[in-house]
PDB file of N, CA, C and O in Angstrom, chain B, residues numbered from 101:
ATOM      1  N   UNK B 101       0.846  -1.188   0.000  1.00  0.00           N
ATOM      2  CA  UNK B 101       0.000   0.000   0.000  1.00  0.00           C
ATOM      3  C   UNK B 101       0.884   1.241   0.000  1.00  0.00           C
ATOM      4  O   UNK B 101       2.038   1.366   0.409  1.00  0.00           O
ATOM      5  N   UNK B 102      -0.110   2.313  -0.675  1.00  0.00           N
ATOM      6  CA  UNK B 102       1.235   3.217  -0.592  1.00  0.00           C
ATOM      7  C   UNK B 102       0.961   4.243   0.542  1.00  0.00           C
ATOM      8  O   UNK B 102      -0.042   4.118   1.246  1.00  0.00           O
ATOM      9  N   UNK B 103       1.697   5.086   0.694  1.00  0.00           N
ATOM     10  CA  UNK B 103       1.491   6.058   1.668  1.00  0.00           C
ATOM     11  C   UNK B 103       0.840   7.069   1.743  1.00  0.00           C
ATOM     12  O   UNK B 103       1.240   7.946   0.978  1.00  0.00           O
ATOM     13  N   UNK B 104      -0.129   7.365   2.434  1.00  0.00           N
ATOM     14  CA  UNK B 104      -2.064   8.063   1.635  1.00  0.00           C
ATOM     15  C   UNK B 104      -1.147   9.623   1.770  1.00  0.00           C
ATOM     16  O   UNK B 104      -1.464  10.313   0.801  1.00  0.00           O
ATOM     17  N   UNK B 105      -0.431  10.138   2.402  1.00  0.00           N
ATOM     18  CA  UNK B 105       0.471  11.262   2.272  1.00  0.00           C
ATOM     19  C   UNK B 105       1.687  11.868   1.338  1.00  0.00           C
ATOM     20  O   UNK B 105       2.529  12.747   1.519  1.00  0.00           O
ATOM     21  N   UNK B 106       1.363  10.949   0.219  1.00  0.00           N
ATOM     22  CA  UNK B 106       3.061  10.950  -0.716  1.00  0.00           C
ATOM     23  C   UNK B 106       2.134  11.812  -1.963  1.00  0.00           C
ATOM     24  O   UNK B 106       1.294  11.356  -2.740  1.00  0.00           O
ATOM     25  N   UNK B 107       2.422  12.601  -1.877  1.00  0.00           N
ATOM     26  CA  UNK B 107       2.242  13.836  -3.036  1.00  0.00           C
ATOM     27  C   UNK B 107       2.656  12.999  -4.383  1.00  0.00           C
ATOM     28  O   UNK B 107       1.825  12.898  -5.285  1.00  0.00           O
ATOM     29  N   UNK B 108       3.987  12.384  -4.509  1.00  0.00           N
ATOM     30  CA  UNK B 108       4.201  11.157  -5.862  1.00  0.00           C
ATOM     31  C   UNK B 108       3.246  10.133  -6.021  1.00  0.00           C
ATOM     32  O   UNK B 108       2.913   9.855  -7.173  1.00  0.00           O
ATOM     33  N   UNK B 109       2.862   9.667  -5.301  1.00  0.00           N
ATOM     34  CA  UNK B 109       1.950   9.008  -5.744  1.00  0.00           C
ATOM     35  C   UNK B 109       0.776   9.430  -6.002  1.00  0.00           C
ATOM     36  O   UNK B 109       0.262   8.802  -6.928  1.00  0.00           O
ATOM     37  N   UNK B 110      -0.056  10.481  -5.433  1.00  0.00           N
ATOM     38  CA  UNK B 110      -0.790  11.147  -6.050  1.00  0.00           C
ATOM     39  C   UNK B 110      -0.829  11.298  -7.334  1.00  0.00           C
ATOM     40  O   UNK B 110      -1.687  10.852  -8.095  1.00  0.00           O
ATOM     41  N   UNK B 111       0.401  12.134  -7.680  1.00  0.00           N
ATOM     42  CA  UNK B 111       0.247  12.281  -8.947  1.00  0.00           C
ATOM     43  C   UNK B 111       0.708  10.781 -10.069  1.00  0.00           C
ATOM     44  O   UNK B 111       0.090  10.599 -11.117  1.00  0.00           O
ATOM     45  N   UNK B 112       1.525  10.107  -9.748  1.00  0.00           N
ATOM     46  CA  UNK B 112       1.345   8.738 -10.434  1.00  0.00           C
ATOM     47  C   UNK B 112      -0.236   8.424 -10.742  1.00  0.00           C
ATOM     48  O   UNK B 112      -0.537   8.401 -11.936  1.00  0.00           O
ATOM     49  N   UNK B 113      -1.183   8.202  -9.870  1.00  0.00           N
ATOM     50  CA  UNK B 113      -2.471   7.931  -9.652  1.00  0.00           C
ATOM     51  C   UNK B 113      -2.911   8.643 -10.901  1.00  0.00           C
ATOM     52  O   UNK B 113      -2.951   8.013 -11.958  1.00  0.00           O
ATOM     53  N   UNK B 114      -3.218   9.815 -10.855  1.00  0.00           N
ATOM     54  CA  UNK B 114      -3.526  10.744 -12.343  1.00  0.00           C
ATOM     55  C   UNK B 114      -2.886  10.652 -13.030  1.00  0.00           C
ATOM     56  O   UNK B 114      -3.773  10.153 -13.722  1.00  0.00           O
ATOM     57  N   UNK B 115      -1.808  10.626 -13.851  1.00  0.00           N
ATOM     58  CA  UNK B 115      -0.849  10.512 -14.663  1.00  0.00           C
ATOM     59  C   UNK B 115      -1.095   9.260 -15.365  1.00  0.00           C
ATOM     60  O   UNK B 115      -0.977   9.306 -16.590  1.00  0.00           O
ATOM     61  N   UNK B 116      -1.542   7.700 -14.609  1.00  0.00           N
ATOM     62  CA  UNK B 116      -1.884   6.979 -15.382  1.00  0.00           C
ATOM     63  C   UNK B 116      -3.005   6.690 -16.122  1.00  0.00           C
ATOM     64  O   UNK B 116      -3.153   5.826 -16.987  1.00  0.00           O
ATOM     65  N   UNK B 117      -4.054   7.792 -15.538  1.00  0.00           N
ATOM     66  CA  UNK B 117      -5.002   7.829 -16.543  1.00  0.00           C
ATOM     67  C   UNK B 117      -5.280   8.285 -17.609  1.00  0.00           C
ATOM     68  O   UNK B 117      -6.429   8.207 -18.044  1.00  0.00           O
ATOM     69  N   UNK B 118      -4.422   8.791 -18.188  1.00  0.00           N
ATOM     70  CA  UNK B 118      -4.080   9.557 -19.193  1.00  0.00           C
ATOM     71  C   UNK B 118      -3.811   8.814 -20.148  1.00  0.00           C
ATOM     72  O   UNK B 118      -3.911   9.282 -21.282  1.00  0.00           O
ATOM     73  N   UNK B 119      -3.431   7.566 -19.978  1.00  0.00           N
ATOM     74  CA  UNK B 119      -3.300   6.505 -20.882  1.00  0.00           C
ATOM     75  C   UNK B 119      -4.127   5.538 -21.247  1.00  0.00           C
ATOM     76  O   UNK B 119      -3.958   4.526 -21.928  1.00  0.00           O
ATOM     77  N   UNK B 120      -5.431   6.175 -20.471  1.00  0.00           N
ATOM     78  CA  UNK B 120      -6.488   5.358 -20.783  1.00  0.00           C
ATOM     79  C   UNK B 120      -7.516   6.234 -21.432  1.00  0.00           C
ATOM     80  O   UNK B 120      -7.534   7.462 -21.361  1.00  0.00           O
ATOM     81  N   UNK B 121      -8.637   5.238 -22.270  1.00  0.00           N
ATOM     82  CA  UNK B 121      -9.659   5.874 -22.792  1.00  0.00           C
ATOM     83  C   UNK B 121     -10.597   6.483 -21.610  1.00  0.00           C
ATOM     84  O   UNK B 121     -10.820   5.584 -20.799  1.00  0.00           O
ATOM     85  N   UNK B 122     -11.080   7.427 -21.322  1.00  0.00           N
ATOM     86  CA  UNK B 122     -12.101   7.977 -20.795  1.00  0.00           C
ATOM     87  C   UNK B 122     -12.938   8.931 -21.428  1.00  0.00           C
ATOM     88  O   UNK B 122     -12.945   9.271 -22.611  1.00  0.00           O
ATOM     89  N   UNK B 123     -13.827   9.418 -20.238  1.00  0.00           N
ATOM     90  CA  UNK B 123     -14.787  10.061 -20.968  1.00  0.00           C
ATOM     91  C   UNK B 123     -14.257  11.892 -21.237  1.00  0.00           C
ATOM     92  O   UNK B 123     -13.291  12.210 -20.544  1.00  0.00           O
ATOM     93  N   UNK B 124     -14.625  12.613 -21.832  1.00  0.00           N
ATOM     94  CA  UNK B 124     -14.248  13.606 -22.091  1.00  0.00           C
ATOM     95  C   UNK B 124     -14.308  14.597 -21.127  1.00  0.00           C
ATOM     96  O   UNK B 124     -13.635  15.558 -21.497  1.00  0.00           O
ATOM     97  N   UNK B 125     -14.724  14.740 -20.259  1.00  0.00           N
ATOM     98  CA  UNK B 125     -15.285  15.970 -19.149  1.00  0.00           C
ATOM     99  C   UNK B 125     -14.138  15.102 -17.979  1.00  0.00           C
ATOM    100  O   UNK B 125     -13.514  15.746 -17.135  1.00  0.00           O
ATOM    101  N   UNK B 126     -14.011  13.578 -18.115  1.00  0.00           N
ATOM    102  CA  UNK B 126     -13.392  13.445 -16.867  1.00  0.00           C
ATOM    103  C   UNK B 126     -12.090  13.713 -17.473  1.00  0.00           C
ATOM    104  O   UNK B 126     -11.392  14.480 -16.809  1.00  0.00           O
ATOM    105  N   UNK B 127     -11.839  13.501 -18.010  1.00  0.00           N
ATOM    106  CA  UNK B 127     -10.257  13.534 -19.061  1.00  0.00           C
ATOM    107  C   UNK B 127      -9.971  14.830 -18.709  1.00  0.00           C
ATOM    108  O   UNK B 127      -8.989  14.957 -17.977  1.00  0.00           O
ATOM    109  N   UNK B 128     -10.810  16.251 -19.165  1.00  0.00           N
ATOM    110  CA  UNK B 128     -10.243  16.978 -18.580  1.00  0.00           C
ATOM    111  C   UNK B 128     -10.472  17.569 -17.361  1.00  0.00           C
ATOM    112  O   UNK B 128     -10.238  18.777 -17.326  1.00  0.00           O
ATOM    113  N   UNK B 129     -10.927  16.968 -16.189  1.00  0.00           N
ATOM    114  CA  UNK B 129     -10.593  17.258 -14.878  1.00  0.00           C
ATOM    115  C   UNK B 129      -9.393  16.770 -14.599  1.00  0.00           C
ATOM    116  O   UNK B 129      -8.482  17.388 -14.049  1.00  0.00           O
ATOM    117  N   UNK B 130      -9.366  14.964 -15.207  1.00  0.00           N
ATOM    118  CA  UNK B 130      -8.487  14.524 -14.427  1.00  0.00           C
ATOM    119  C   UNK B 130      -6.822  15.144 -15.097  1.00  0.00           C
ATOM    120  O   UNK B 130      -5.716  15.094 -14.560  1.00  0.00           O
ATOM    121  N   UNK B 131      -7.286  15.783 -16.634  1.00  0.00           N
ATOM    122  CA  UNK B 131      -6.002  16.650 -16.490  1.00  0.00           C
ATOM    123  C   UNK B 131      -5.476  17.837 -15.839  1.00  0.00           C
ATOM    124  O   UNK B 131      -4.294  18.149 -15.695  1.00  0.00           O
ATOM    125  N   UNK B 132      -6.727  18.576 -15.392  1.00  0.00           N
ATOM    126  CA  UNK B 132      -6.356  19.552 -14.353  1.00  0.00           C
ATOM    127  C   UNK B 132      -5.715  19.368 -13.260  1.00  0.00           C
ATOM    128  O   UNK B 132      -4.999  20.114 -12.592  1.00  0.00           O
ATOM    129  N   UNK B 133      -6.190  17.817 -13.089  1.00  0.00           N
ATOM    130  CA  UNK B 133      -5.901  17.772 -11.274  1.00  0.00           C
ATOM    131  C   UNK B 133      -4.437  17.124 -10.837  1.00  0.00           C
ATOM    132  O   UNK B 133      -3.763  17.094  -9.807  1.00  0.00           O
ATOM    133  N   UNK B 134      -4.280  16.453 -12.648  1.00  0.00           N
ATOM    134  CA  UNK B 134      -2.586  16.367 -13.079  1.00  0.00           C
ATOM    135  C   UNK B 134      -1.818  17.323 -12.760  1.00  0.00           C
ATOM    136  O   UNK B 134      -0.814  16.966 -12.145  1.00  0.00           O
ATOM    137  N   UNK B 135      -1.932  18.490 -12.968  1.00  0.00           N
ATOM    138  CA  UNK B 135      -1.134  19.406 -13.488  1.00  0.00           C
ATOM    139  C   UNK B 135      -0.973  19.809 -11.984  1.00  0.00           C
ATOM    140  O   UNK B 135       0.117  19.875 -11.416  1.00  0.00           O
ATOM    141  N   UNK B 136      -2.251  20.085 -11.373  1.00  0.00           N
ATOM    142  CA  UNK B 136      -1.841  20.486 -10.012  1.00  0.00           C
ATOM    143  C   UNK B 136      -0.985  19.554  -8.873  1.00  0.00           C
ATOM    144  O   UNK B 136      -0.498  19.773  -7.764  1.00  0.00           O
ATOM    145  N   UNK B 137      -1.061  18.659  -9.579  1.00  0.00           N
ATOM    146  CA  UNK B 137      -0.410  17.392  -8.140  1.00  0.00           C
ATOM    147  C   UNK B 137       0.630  17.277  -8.877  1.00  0.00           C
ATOM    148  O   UNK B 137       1.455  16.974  -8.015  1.00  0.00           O
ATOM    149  N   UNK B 138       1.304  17.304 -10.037  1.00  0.00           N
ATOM    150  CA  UNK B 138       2.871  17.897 -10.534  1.00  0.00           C
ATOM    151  C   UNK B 138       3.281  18.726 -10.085  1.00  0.00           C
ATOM    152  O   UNK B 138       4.481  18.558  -9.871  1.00  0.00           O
ATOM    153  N   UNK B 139       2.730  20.131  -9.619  1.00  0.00           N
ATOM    154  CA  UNK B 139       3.342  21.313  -8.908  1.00  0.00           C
ATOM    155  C   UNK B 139       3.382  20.978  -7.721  1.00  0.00           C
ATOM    156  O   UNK B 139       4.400  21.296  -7.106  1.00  0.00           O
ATOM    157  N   UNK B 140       2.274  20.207  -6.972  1.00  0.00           N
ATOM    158  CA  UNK B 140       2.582  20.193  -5.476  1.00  0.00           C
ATOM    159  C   UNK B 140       3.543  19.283  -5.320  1.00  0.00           C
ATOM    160  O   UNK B 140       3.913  19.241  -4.147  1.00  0.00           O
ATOM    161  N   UNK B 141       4.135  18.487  -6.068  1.00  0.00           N
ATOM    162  CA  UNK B 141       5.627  17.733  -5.590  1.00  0.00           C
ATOM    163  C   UNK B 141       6.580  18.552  -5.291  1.00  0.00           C
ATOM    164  O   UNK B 141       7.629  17.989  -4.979  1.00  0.00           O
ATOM    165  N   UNK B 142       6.593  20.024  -5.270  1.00  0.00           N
ATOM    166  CA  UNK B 142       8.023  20.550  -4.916  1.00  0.00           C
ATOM    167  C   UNK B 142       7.468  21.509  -3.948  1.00  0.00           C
ATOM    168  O   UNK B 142       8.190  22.437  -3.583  1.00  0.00           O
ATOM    169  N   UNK B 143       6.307  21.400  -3.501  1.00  0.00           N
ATOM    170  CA  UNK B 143       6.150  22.777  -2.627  1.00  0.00           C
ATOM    171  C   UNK B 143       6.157  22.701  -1.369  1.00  0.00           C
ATOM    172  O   UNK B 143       6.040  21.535  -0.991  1.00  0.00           O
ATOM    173  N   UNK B 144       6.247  23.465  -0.532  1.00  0.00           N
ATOM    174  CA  UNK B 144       6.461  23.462   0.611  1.00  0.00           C
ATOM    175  C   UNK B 144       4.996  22.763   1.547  1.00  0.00           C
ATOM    176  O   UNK B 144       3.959  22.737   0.883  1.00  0.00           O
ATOM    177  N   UNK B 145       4.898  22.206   3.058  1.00  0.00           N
ATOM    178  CA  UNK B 145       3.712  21.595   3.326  1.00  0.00           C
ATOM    179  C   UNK B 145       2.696  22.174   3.564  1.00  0.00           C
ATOM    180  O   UNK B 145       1.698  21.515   3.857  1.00  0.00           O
ATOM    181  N   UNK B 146       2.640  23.793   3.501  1.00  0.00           N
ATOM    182  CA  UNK B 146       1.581  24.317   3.584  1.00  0.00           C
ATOM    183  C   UNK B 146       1.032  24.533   2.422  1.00  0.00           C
ATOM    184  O   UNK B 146      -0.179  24.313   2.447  1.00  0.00           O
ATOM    185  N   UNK B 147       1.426  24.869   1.437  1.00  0.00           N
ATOM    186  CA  UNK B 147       1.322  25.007   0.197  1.00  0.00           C
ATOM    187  C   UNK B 147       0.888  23.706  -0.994  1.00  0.00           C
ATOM    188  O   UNK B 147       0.216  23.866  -2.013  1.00  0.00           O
ATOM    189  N   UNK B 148       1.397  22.645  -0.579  1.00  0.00           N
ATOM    190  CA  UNK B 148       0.948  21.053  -0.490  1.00  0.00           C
ATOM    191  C   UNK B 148      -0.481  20.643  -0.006  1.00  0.00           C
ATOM    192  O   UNK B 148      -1.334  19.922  -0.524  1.00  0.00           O
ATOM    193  N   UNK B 149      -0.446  21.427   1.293  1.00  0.00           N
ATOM    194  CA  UNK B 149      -1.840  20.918   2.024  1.00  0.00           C
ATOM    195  C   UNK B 149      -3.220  21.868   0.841  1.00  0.00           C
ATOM    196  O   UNK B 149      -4.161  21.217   0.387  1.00  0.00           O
ATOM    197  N   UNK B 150      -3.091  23.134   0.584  1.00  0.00           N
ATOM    198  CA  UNK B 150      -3.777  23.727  -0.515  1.00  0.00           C
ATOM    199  C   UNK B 150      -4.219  23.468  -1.948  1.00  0.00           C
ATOM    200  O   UNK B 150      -5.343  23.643  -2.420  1.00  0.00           O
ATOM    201  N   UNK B 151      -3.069  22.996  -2.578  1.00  0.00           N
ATOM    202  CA  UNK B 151      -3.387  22.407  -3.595  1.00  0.00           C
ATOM    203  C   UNK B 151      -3.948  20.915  -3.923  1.00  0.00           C
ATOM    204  O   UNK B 151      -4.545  20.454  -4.896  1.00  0.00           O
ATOM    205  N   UNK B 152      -3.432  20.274  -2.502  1.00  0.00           N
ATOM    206  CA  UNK B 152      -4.385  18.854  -2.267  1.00  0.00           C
ATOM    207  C   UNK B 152      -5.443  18.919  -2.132  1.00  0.00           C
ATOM    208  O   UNK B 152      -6.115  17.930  -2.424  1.00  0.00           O
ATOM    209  N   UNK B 153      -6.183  20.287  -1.551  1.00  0.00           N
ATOM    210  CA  UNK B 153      -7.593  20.269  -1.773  1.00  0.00           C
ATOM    211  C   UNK B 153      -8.220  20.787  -3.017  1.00  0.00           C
ATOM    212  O   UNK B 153      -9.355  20.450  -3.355  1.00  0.00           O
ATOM    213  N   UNK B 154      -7.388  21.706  -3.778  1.00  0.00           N
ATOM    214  CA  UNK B 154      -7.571  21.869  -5.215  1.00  0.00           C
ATOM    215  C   UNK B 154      -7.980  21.106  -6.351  1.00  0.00           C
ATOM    216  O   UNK B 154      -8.737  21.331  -7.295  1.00  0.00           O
ATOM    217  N   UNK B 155      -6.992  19.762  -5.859  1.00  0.00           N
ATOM    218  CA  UNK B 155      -6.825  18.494  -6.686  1.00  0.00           C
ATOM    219  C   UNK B 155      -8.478  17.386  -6.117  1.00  0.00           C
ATOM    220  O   UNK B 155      -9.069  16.456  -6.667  1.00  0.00           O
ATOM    221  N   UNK B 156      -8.661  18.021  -4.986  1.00  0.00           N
ATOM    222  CA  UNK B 156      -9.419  17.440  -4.437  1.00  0.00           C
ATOM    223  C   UNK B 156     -10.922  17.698  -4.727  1.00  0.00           C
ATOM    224  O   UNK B 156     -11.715  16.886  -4.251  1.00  0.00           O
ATOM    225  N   UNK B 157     -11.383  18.697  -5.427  1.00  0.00           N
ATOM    226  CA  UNK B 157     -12.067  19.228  -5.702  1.00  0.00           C
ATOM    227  C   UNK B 157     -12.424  19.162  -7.097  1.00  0.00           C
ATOM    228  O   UNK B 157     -13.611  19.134  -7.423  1.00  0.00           O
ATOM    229  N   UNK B 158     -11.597  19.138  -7.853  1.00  0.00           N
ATOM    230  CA  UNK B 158     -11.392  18.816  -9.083  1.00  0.00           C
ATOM    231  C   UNK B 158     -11.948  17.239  -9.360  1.00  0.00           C
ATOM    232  O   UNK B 158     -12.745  16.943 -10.252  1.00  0.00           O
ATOM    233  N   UNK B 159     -11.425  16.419  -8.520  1.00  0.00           N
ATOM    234  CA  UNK B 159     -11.764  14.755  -8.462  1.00  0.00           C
ATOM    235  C   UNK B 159     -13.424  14.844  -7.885  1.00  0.00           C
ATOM    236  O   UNK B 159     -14.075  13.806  -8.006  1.00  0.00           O
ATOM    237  N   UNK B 160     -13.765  15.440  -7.579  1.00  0.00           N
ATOM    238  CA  UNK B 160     -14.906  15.210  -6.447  1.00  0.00           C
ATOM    239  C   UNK B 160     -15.819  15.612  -7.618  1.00  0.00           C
ATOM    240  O   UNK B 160     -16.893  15.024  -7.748  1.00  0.00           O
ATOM    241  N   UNK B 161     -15.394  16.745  -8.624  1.00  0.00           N
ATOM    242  CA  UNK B 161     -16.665  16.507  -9.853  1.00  0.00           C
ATOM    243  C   UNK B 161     -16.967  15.507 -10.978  1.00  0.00           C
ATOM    244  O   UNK B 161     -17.815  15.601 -11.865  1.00  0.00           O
ATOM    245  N   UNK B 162     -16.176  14.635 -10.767  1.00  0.00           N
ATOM    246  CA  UNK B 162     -16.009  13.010 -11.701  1.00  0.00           C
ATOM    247  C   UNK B 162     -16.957  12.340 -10.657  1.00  0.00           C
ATOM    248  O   UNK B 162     -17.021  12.383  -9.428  1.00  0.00           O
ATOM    249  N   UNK B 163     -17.673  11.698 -11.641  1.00  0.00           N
ATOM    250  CA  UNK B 163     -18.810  10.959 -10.955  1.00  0.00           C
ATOM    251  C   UNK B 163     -17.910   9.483 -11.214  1.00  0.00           C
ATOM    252  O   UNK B 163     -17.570   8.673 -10.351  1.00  0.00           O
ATOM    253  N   UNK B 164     -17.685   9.437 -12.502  1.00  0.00           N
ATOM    254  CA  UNK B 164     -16.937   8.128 -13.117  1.00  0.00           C
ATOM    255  C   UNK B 164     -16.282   8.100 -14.506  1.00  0.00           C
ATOM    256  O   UNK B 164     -16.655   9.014 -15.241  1.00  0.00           O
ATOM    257  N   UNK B 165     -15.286   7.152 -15.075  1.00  0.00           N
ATOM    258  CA  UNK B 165     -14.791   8.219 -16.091  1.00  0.00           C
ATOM    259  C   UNK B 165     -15.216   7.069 -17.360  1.00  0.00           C
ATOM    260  O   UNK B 165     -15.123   7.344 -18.556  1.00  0.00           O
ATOM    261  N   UNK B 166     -15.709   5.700 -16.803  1.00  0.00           N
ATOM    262  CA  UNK B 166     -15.924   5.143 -18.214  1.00  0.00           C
ATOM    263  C   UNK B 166     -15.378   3.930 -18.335  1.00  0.00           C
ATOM    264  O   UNK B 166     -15.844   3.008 -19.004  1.00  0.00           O
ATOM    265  N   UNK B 167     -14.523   3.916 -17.781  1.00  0.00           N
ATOM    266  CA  UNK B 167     -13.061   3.382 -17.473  1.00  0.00           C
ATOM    267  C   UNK B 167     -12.708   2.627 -16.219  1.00  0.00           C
ATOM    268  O   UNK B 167     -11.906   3.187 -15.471  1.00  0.00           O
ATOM    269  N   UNK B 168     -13.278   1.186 -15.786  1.00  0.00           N
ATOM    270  CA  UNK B 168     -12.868   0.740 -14.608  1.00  0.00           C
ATOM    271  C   UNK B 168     -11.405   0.809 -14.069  1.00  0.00           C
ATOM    272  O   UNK B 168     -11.422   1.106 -12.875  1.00  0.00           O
ATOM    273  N   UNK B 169     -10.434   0.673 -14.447  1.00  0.00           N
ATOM    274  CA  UNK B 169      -8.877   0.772 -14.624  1.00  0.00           C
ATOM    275  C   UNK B 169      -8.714   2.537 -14.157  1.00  0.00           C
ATOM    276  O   UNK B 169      -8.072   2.837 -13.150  1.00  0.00           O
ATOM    277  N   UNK B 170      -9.295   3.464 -14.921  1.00  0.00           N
ATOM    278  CA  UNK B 170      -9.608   4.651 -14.231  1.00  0.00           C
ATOM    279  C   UNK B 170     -10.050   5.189 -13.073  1.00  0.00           C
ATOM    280  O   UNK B 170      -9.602   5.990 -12.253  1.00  0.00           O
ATOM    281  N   UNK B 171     -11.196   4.453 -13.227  1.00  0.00           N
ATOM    282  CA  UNK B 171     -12.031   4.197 -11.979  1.00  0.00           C
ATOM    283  C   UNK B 171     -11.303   4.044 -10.970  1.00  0.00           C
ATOM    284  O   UNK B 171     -11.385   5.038 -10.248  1.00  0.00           O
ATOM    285  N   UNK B 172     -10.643   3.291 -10.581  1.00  0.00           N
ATOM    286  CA  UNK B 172      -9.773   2.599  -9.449  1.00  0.00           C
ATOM    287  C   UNK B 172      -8.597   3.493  -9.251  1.00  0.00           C
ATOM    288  O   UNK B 172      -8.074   3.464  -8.137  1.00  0.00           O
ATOM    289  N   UNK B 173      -7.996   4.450 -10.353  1.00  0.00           N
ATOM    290  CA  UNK B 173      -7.095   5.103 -10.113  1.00  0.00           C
ATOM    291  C   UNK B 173      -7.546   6.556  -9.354  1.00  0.00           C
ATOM    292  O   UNK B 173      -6.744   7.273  -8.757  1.00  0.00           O
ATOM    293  N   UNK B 174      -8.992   6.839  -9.500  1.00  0.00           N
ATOM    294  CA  UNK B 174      -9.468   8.181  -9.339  1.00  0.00           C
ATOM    295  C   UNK B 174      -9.847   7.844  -7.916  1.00  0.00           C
ATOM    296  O   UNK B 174     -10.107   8.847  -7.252  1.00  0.00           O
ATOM    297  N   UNK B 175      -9.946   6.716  -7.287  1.00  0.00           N
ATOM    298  CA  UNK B 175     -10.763   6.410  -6.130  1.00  0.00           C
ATOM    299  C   UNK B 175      -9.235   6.477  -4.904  1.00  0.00           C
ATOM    300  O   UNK B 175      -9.201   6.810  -3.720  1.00  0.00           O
ATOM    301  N   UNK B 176      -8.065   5.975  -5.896  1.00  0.00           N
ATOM    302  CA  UNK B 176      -6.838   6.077  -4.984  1.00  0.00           C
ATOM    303  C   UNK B 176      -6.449   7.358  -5.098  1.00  0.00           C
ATOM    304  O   UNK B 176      -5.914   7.822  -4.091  1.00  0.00           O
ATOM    305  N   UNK B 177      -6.563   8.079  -6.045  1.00  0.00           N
ATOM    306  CA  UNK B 177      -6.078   9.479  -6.090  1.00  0.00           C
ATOM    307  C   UNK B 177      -6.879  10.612  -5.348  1.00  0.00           C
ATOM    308  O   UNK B 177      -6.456  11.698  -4.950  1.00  0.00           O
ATOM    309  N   UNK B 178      -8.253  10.035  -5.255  1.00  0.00           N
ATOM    310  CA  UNK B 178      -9.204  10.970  -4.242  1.00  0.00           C
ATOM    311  C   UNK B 178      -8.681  11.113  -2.521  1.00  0.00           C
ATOM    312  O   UNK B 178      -8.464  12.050  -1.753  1.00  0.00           O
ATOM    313  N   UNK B 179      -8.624   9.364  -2.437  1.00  0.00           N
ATOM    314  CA  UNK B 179      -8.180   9.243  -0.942  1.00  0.00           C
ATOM    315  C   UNK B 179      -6.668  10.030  -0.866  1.00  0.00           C
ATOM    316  O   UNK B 179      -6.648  10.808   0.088  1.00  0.00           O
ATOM    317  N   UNK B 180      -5.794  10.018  -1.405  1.00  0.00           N
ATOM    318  CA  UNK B 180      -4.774  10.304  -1.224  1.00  0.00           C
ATOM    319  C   UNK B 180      -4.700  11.937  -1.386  1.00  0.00           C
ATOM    320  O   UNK B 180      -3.807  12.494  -0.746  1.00  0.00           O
ATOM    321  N   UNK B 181      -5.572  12.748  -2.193  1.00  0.00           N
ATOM    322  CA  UNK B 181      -5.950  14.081  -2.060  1.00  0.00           C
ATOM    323  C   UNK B 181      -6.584  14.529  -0.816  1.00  0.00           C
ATOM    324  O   UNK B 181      -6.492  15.673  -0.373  1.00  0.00           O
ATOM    325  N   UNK B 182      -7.435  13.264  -0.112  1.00  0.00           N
ATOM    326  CA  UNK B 182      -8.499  14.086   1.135  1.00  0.00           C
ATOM    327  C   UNK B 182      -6.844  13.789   2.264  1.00  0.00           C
ATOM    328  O   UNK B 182      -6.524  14.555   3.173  1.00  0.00           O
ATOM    329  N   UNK B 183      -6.351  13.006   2.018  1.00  0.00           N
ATOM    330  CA  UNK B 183      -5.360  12.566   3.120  1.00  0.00           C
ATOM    331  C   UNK B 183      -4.392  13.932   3.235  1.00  0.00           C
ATOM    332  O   UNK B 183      -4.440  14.598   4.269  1.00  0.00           O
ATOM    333  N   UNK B 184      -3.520  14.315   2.138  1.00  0.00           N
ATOM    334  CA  UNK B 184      -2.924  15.556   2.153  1.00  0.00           C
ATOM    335  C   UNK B 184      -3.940  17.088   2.521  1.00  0.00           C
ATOM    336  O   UNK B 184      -3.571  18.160   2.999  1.00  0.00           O
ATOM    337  N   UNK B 185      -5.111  16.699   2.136  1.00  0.00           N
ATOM    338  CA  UNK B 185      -5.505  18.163   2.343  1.00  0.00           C
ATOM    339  C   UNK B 185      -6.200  18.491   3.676  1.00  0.00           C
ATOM    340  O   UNK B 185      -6.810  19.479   4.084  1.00  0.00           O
ATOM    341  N   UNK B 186      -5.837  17.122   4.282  1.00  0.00           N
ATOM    342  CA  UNK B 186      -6.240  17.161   5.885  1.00  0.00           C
ATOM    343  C   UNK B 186      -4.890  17.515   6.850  1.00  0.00           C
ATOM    344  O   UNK B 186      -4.941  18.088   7.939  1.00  0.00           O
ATOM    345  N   UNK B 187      -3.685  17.029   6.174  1.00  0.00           N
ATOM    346  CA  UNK B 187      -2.378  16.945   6.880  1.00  0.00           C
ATOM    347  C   UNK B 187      -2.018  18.088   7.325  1.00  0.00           C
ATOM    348  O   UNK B 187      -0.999  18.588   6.850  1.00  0.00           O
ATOM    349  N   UNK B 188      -2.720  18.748   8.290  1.00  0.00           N
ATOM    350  CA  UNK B 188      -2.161  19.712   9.255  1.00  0.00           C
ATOM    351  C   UNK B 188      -0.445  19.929   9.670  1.00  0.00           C
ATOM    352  O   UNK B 188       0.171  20.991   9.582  1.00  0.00           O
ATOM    353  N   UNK B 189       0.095  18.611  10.135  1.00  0.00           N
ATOM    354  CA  UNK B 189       1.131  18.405  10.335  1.00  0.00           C
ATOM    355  C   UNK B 189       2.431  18.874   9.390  1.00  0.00           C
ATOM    356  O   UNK B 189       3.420  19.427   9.871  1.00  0.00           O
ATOM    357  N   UNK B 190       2.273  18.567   7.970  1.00  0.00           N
ATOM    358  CA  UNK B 190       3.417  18.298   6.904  1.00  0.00           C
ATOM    359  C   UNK B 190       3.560  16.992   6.791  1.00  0.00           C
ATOM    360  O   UNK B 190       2.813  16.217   7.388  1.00  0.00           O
ATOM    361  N   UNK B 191       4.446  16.633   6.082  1.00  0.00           N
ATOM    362  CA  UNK B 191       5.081  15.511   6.245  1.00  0.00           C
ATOM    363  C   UNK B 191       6.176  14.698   7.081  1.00  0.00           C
ATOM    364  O   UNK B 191       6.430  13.529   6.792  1.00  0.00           O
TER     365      UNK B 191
END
């Protein structure tokens, strides 16, 4: 299992859906929410904790993308968005 706090895997999670067929509206959320969990790999943990809810928000308007293989990636990439955008702490 991976670590519901690793900003990389987050974005792994989105990144591989991109290689799959989906539906068009989720395609481009789930490229938005790419782009944002690429930037939050270098930012500092407050700044991390913000854009995890960004990313988080973004996922939360995908109902489903079409795509079971997707599916499963958006459901690990959600948890792992609510996990960072709760992390008070940092890492």
């Amino acid at each position: 299992m991976t670590d519901t706090t690793d900003p990389a895997a987050l974005y792994e999670h989105l990144a591989a859906t991109a290689e799959l067929p989906i539906e068009r509206r989720a395609s481009r959320l789930l490229g938005e929410a790419e782009a944002v969990a690429d930037d939050l790999r270098d930012c500092s943990p407050d700044v991390q904790t913000q854009r995890a809810a960004i990313v988080l928000e973004l996922l939360e308007e995908i109902e489903e993308t079409g795509n079971p293989e997707a599916d499963e990636h958006l459901e690990c990439a959600r948890t792992l968005a609510a996990d960072l955008a709760d992390d008070s702490g940092g890492s």
